[in-house]
TISE-453451 format. One record per residue: residue in three letters; residue number from 0; x, y, z of N, C-alpha, C in turn; chain. Coordinates in nm, 3 decimals. Example, Ala and Ser with C-alpha at 12.3 -4.5 7.8 and 13.67 -1.06 7.14 Angstrom:
BEGIN
<loza = ALA&torti = 0&n.X = 1.319&n.Y = -0.569&n.Z = 0.780&ca.X = 1.230&ca.Y = -0.450&ca.Z = 0.780&c.X = 1.320&c.Y = -0.330&c.Z = 0.780&nuvo = A>
<loza = SER&torti = 1&n.X = 1.285&n.Y = -0.225&n.Z = 0.708&ca.X = 1.367&ca.Y = -0.106&ca.Z = 0.714&c.X = 1.290&c.Y = 0.003&c.Z = 0.787&nuvo = A>
END
This chain:
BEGIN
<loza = UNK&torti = 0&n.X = 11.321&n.Y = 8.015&n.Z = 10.053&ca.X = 11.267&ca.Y = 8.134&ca.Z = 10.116&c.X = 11.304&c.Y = 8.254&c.Z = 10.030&nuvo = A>
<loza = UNK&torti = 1&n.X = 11.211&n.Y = 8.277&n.Z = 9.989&ca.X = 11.227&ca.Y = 8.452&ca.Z = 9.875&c.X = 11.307&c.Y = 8.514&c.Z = 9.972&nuvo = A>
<loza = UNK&torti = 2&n.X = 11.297&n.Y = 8.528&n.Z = 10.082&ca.X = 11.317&ca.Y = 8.627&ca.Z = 10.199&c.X = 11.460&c.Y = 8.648&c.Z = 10.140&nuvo = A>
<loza = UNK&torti = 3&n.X = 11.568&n.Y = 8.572&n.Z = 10.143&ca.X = 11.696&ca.Y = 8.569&ca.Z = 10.098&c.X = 11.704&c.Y = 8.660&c.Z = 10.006&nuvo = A>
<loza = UNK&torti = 4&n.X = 11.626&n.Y = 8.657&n.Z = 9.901&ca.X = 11.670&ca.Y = 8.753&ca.Z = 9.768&c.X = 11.625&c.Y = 8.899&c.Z = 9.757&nuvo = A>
<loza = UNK&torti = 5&n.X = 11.557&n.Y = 8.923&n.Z = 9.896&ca.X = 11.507&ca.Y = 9.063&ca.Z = 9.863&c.X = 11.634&c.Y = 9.129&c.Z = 9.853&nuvo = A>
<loza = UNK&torti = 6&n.X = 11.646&n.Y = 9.251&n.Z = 9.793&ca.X = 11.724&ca.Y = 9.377&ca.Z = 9.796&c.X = 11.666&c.Y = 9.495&c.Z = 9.812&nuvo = A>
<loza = UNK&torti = 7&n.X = 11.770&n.Y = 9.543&n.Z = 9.929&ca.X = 11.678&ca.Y = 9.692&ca.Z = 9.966&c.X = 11.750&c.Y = 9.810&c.Z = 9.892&nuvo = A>
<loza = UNK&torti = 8&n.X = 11.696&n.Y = 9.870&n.Z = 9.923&ca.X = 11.800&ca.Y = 10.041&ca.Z = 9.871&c.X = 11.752&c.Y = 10.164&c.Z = 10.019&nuvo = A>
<loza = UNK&torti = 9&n.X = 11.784&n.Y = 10.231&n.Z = 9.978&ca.X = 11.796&ca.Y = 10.370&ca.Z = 10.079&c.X = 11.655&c.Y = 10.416&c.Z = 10.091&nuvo = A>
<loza = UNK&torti = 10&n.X = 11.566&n.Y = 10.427&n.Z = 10.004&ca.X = 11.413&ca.Y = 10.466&ca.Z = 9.978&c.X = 11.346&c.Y = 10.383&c.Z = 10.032&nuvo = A>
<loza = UNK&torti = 11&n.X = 11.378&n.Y = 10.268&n.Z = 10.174&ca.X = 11.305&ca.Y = 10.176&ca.Z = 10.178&c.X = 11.184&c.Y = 10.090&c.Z = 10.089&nuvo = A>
<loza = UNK&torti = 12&n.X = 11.274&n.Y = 10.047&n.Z = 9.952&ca.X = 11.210&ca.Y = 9.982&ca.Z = 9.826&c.X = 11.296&c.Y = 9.859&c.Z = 9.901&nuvo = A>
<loza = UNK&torti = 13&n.X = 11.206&n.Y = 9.707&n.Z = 9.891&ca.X = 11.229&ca.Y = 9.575&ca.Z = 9.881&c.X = 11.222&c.Y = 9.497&c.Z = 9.782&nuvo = A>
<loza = UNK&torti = 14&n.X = 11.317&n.Y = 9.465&n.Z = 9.666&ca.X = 11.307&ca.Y = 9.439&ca.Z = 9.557&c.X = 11.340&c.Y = 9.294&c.Z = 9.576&nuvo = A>
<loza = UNK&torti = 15&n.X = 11.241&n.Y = 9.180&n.Z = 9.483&ca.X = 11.272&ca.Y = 9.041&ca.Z = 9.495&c.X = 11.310&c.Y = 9.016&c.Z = 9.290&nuvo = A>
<loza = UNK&torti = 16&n.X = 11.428&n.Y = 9.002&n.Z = 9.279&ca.X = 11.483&ca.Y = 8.989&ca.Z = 9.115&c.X = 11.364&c.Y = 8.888&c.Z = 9.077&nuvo = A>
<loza = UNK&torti = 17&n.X = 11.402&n.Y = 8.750&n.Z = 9.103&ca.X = 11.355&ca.Y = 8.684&ca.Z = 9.074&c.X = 11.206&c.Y = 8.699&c.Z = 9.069&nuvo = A>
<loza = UNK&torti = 18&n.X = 11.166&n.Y = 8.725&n.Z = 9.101&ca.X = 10.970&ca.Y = 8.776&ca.Z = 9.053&c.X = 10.925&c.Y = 8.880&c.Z = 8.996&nuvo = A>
<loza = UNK&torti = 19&n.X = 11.054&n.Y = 8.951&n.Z = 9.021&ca.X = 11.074&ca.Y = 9.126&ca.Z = 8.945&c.X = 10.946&c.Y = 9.231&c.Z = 9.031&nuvo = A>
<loza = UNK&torti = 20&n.X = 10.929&n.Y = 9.165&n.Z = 9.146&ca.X = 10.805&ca.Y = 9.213&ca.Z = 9.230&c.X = 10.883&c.Y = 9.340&c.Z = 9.363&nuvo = A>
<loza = UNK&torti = 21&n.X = 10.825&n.Y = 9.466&n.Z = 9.404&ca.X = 10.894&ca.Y = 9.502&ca.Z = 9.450&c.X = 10.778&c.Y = 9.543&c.Z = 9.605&nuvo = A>
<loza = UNK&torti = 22&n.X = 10.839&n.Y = 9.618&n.Z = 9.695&ca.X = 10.749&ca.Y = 9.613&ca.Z = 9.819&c.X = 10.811&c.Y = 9.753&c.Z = 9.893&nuvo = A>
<loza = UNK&torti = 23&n.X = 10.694&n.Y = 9.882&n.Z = 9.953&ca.X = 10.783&ca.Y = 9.961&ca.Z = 10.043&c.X = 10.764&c.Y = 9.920&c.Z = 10.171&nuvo = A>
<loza = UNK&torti = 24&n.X = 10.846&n.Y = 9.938&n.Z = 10.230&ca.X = 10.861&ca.Y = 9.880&ca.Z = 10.322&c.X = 10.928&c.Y = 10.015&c.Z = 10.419&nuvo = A>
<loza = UNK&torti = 25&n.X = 10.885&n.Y = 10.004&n.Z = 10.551&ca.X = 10.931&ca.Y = 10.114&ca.Z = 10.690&c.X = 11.064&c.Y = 10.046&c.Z = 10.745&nuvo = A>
<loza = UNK&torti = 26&n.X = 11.127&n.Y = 10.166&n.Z = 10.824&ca.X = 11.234&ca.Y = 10.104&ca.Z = 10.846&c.X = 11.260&c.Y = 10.008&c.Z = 10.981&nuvo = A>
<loza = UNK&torti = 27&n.X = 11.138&n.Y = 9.990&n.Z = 11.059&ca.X = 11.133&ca.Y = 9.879&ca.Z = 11.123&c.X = 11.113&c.Y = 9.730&c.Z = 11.061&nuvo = A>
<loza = UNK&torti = 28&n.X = 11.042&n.Y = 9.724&n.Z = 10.929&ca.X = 11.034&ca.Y = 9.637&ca.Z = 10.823&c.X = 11.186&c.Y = 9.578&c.Z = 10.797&nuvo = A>
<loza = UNK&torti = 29&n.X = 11.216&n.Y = 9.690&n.Z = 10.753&ca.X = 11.360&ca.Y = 9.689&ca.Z = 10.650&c.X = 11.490&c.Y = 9.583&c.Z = 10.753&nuvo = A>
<loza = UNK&torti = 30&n.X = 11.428&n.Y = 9.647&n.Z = 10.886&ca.X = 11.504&ca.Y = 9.582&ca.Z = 10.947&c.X = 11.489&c.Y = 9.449&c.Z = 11.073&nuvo = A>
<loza = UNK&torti = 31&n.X = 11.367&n.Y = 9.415&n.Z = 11.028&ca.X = 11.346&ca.Y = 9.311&ca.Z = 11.040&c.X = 11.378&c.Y = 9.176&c.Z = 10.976&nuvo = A>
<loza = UNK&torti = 32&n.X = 11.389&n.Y = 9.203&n.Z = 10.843&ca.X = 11.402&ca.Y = 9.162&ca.Z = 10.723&c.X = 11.543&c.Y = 9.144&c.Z = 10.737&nuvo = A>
<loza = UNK&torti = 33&n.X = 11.619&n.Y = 9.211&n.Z = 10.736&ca.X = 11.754&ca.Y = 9.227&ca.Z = 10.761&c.X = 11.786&c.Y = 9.065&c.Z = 10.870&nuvo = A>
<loza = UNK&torti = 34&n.X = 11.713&n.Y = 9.114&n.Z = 11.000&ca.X = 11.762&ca.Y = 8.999&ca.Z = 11.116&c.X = 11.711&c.Y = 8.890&c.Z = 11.084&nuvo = A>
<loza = UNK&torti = 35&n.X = 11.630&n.Y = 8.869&n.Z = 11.005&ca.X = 11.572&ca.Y = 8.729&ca.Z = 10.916&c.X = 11.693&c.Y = 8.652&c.Z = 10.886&nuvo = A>
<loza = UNK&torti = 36&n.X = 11.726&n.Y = 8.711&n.Z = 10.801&ca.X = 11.869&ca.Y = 8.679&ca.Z = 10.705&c.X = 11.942&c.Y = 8.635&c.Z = 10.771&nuvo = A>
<loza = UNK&torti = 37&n.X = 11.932&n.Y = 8.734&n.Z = 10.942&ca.X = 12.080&ca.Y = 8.679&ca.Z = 10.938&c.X = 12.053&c.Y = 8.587&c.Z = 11.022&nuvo = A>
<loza = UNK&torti = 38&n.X = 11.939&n.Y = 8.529&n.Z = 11.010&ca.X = 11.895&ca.Y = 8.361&ca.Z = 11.141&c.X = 11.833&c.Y = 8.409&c.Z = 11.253&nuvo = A>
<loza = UNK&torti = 39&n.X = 11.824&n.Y = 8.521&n.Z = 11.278&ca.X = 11.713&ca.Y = 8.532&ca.Z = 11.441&c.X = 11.571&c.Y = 8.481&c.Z = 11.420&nuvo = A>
<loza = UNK&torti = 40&n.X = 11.607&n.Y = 8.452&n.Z = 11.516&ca.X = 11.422&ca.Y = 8.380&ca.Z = 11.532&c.X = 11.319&c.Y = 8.497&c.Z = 11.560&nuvo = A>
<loza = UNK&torti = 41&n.X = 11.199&n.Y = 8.477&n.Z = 11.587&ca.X = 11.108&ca.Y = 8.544&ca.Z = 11.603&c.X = 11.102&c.Y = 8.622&c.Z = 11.732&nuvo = A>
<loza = UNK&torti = 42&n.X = 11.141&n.Y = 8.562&n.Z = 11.822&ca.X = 11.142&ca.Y = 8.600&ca.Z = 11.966&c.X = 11.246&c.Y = 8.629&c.Z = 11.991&nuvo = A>
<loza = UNK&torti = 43&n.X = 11.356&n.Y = 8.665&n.Z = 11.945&ca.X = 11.501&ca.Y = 8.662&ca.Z = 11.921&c.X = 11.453&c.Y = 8.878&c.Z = 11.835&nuvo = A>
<loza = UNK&torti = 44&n.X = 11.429&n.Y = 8.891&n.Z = 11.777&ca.X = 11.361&ca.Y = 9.014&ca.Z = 11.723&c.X = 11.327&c.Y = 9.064&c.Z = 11.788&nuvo = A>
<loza = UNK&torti = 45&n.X = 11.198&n.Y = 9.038&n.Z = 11.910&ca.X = 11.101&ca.Y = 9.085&ca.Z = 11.917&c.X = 11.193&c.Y = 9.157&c.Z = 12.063&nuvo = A>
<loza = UNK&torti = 46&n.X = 11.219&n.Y = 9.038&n.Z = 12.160&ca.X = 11.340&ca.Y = 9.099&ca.Z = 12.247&c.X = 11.450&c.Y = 9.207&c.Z = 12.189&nuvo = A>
<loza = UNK&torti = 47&n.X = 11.515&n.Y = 9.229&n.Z = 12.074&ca.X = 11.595&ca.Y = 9.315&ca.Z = 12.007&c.X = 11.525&c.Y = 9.430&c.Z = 12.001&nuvo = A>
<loza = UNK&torti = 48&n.X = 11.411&n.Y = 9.429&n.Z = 11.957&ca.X = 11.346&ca.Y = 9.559&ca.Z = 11.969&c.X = 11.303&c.Y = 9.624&c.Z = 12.055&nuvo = A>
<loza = UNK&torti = 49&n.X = 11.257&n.Y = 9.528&n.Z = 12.169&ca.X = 11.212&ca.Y = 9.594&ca.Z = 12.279&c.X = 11.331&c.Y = 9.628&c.Z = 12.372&nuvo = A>
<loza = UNK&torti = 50&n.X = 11.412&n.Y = 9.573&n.Z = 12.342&ca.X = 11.564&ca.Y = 9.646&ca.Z = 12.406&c.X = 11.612&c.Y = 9.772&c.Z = 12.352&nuvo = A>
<loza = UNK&torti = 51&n.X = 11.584&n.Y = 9.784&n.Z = 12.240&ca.X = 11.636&ca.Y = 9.917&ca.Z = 12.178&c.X = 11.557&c.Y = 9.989&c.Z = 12.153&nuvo = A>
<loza = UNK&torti = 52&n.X = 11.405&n.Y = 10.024&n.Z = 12.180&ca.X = 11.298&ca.Y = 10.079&ca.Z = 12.162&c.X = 11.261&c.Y = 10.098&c.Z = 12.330&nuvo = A>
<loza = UNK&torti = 53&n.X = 11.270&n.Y = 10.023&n.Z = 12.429&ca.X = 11.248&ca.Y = 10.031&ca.Z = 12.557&c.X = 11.085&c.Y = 10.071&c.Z = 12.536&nuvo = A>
<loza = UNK&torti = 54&n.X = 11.023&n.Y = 9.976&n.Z = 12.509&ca.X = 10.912&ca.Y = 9.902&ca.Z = 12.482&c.X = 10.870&c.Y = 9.789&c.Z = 12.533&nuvo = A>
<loza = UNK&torti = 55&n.X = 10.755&n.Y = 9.798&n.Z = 12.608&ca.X = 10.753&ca.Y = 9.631&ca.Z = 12.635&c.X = 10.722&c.Y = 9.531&c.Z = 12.559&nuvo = A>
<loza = UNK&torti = 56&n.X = 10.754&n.Y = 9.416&n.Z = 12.585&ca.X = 10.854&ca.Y = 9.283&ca.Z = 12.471&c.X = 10.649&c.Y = 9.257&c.Z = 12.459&nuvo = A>
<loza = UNK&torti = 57&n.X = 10.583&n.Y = 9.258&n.Z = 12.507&ca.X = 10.414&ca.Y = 9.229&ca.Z = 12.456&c.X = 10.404&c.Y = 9.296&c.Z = 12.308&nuvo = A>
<loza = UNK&torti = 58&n.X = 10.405&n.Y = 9.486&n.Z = 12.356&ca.X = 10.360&ca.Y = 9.562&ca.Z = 12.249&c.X = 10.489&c.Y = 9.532&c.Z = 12.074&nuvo = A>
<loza = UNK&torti = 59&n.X = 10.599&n.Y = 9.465&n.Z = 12.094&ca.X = 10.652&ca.Y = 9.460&ca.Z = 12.020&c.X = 10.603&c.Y = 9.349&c.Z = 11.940&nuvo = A>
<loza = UNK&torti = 60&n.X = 10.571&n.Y = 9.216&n.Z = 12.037&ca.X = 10.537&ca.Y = 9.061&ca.Z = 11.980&c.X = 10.444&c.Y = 9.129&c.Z = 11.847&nuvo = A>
<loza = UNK&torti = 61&n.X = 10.316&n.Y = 9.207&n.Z = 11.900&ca.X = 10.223&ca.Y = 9.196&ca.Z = 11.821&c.X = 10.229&c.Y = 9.267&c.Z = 11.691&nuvo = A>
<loza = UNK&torti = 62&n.X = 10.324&n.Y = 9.372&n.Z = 11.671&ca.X = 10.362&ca.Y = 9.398&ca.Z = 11.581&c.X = 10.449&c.Y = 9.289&c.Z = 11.473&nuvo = A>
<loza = UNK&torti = 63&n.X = 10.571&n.Y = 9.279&n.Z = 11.568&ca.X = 10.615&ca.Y = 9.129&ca.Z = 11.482&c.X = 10.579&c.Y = 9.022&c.Z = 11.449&nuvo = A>
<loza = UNK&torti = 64&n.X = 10.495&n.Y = 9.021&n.Z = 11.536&ca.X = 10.399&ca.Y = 8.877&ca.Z = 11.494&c.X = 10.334&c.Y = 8.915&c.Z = 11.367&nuvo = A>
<loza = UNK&torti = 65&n.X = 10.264&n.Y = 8.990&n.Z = 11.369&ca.X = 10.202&ca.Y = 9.058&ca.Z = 11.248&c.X = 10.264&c.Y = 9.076&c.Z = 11.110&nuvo = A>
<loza = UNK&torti = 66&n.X = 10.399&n.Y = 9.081&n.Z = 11.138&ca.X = 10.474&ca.Y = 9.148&ca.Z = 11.031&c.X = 10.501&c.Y = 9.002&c.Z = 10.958&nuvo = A>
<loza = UNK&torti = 67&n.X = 10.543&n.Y = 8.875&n.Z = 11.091&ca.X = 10.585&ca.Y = 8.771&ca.Z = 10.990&c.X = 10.459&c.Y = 8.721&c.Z = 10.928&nuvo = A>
<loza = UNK&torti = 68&n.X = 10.297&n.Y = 8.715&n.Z = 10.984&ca.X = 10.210&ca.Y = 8.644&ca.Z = 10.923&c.X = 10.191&c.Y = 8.713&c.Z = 10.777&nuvo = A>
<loza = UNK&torti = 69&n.X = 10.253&n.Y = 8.825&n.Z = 10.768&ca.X = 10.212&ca.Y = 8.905&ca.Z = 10.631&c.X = 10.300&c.Y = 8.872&c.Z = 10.524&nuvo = A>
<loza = UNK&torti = 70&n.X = 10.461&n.Y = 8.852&n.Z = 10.626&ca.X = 10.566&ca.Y = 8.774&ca.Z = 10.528&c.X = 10.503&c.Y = 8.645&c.Z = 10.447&nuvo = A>
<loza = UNK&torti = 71&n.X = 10.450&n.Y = 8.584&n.Z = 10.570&ca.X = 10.393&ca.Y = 8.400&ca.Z = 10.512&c.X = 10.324&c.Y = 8.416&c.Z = 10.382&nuvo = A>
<loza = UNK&torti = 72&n.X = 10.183&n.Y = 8.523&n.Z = 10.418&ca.X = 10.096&ca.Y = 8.529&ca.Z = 10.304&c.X = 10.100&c.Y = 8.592&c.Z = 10.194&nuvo = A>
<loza = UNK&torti = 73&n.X = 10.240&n.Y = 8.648&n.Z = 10.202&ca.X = 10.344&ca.Y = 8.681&ca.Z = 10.061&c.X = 10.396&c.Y = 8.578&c.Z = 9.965&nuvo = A>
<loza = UNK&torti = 74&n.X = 10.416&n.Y = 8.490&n.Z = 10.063&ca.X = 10.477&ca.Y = 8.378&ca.Z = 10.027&c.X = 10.668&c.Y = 8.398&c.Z = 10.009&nuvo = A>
<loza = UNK&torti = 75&n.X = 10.673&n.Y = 8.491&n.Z = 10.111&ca.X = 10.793&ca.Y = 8.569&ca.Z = 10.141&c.X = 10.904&c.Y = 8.489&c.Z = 10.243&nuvo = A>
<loza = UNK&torti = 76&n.X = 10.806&n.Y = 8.426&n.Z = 10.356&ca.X = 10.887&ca.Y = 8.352&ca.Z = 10.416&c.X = 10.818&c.Y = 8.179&c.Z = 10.452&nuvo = A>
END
């Protein structure tokens, strides 16, 4: 999983070494990416956000859902 090797910085830049390919990324991204890493699941996120956004866990899915199908067709995750 590339996902592992991204590196972020402060400018929300997502840098993958190994492809030397880089990505901007928002800081709901950034930190999605982040809870990847550290093993949350998908629905495991999507609840995280809608807890700390006080959002309902629907309007969040579809964003996250979204976010990982874009990871896939990166070939990111």
């Amino acid at each position: 999983m590339l996902l592992s090797e991204i590196v972020g910085d402060d400018r929300n830049i997502a840098y993958i070494p190994s492809l030397g390919t880089s990505y901007r990324v928002n800081e709901s991204a950034r930190e999605i990416i982040e809870l990847i890493r550290e093993g949350r699941s998908k629905d495991e996120i999507i609840q995280l956000f809608a807890k700390s956004t006080g959002k309902n866990w629907r309007d969040i899915y579809i964003d996250v859902d979204d976010f990982f199908k874009k990871l896939k067709i990166y070939g990111l995750l």
